[in-house]
C-alpha positions in Angstrom: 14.0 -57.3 -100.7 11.8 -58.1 -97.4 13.8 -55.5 -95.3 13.4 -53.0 -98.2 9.9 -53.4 -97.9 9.5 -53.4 -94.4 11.6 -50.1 -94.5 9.3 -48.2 -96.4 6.1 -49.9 -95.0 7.4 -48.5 -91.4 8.1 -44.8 -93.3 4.8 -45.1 -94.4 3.3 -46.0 -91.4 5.2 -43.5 -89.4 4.1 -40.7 -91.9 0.6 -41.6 -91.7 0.8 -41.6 -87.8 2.3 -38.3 -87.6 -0.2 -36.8 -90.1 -3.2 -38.0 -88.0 -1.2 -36.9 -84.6 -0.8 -33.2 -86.1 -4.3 -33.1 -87.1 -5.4 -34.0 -83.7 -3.1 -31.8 -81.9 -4.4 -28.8 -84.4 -8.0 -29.2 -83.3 -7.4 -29.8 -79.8 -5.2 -26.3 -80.3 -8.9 -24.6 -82.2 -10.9 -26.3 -79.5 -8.6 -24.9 -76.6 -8.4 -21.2 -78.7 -12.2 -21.2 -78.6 -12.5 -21.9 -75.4 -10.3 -19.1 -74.0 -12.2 -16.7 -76.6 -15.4 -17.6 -74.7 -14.0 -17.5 -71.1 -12.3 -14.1 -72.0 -15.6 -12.8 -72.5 -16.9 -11.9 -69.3 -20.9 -11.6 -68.2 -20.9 -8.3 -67.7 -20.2 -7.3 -71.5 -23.4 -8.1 -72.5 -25.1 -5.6 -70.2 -22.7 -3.5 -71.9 -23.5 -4.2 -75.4 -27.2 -4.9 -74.6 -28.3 -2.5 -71.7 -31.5 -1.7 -70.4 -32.4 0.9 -73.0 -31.6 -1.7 -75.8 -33.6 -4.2 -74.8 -36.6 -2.1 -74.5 -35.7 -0.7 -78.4 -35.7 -3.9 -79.1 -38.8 -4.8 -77.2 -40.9 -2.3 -78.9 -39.5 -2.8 -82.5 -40.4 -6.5 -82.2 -43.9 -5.1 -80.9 -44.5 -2.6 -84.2 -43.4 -5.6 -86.2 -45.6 -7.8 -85.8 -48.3 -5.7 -86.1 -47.5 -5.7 -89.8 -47.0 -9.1 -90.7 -48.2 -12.9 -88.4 -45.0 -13.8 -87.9 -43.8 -14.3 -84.2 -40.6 -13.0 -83.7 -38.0 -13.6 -80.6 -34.7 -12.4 -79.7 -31.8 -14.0 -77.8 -28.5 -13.3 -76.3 -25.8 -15.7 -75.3 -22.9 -13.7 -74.1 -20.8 -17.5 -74.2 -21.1 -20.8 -74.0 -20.6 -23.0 -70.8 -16.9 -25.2 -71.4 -19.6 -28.6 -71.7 -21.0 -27.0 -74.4 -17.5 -25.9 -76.0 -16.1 -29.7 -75.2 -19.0 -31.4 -77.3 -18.2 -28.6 -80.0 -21.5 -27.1 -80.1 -21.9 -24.4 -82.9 -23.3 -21.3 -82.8 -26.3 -22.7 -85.5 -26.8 -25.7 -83.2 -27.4 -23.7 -79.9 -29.4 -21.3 -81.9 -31.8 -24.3 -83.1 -31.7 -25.8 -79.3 -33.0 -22.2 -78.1 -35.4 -22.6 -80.7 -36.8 -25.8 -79.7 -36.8 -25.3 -75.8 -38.6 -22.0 -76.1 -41.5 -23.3 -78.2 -41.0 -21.0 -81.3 -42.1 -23.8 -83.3 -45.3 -24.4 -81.7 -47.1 -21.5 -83.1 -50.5 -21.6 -84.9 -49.3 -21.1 -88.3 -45.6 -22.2 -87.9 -44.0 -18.4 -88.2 -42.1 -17.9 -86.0 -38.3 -16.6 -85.8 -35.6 -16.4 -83.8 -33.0 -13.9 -83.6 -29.6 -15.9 -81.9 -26.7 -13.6 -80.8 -23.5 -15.4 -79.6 -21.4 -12.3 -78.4 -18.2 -14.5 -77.6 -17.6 -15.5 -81.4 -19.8 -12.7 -82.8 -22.1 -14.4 -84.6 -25.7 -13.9 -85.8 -27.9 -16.8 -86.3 -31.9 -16.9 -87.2 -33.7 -19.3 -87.1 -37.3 -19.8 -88.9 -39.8 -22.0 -88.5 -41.5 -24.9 -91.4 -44.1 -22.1 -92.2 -41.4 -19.5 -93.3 -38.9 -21.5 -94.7 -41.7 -22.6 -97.4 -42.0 -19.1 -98.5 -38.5 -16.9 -98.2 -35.2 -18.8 -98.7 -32.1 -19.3 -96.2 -29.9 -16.8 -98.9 -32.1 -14.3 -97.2 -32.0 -14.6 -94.0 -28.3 -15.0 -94.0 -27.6 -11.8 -95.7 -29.8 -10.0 -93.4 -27.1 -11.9 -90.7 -24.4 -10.5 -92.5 -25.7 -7.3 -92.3 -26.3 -7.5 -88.1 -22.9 -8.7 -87.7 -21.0 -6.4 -90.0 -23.0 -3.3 -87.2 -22.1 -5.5 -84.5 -18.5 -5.4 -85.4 -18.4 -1.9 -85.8 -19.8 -1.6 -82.0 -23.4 -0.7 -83.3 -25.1 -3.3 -81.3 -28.8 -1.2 -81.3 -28.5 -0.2 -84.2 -27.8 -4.0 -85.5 -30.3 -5.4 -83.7 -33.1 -2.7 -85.1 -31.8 -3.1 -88.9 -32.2 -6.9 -88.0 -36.0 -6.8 -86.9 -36.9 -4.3 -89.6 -35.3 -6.3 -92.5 -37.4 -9.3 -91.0 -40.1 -7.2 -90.8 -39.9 -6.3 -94.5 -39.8 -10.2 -95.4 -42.5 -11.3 -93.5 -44.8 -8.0 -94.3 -44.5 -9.7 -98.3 -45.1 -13.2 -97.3 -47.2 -13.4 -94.1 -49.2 -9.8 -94.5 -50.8 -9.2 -91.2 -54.6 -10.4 -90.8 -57.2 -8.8 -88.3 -57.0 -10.3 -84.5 -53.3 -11.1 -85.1 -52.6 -12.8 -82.2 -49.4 -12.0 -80.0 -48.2 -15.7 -79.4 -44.7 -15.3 -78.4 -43.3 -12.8 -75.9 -41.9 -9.9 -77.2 -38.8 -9.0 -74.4 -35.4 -10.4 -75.7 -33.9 -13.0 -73.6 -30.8 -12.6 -72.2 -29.0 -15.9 -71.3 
């Protein structure tokens, strides 16, 4: 009866080991497939995707936008992330909320402003808004209107994405934060490219 018992203990054992090796061997295998998606990207693609002419467009819708509402809008784009960042498994949403912190989006006077996060490597579309404008329109929102940017951005409309993007935001935060006279113009306007 003992060896019986040890027998199946060890199958147990074993199985449980293998079912723990396998899942470590399948997330090293995602981590590894990300990392060659981002390295495969290279830094010129962005200036591709987001030329001169783009930026501008996107300059100057940002510009018209907030002359309607008080939000502070910005815009970034990441073309990829460095292999650090990839090792400590840094999301898309987390890099997007770092971004927002170290540029001081959420140090506005009435805590409105937004960010606009592109990753290009994974194609992904994050915003990110501050205490003042989460209060008033809900996430559900703002990720359709993510949806939305990264279904043009598949199809290769990265302008046109973008614009649909401010102007949605712009329709959002014309019902909630309705522009006031001497709006000032507390964030800087030009998108950052990273």
């Amino acid at each position: 009866w003992g060896r019986l018992r040890r027998r199946i203990w060890g199958r147990i054992w074993r199985w449980r080991w293998f079912r723990r090796w396998r899942r470590r061997v399948g997330e090293l295998v995602m981590t590894l497939k990300r990392i060659l998606k981002h390295w495969k990207m290279p830094i010129r693609r962005v200036g591709q995707h987001f030329g001169p002419a783009t930026l501008a467009a996107i300059e100057r819708a940002i510009g018209e936008s907030e002359e309607q509402h008080r939000g502070e809008i910005r815009f970034v784009v990441e073309g990829r992330l460095s292999l650090l960042q990839l090792l400590r498994d840094l999301t898309a949403r987390q890099r997007a909320e770092g971004q927002f912190r170290q540029l001081g989006i959420g140090n506005t006077e009435e805590h409105s402003g937004i960010l606009f996060y592109i990753l290009l490597a994974e194609r992904q579309v994050e915003i990110v808004a501050d205490t003042g404008i989460t209060a008033q329109v809900a996430q559900t929102e703002w990720d359709a209107l993510c949806r939305r940017m990264t279904l043009a951005f598949a199809a290769g409309h990265y302008q046109a994405g973008a614009l649909a993007g401010i102007a949605g935001a712009t329709t959002l935060l014309s019902q909630h934060f309705p522009a006031r006279p001497g709006n000032p113009n507390e964030l800087e306007d030009a998108p950052l490219v990273l």
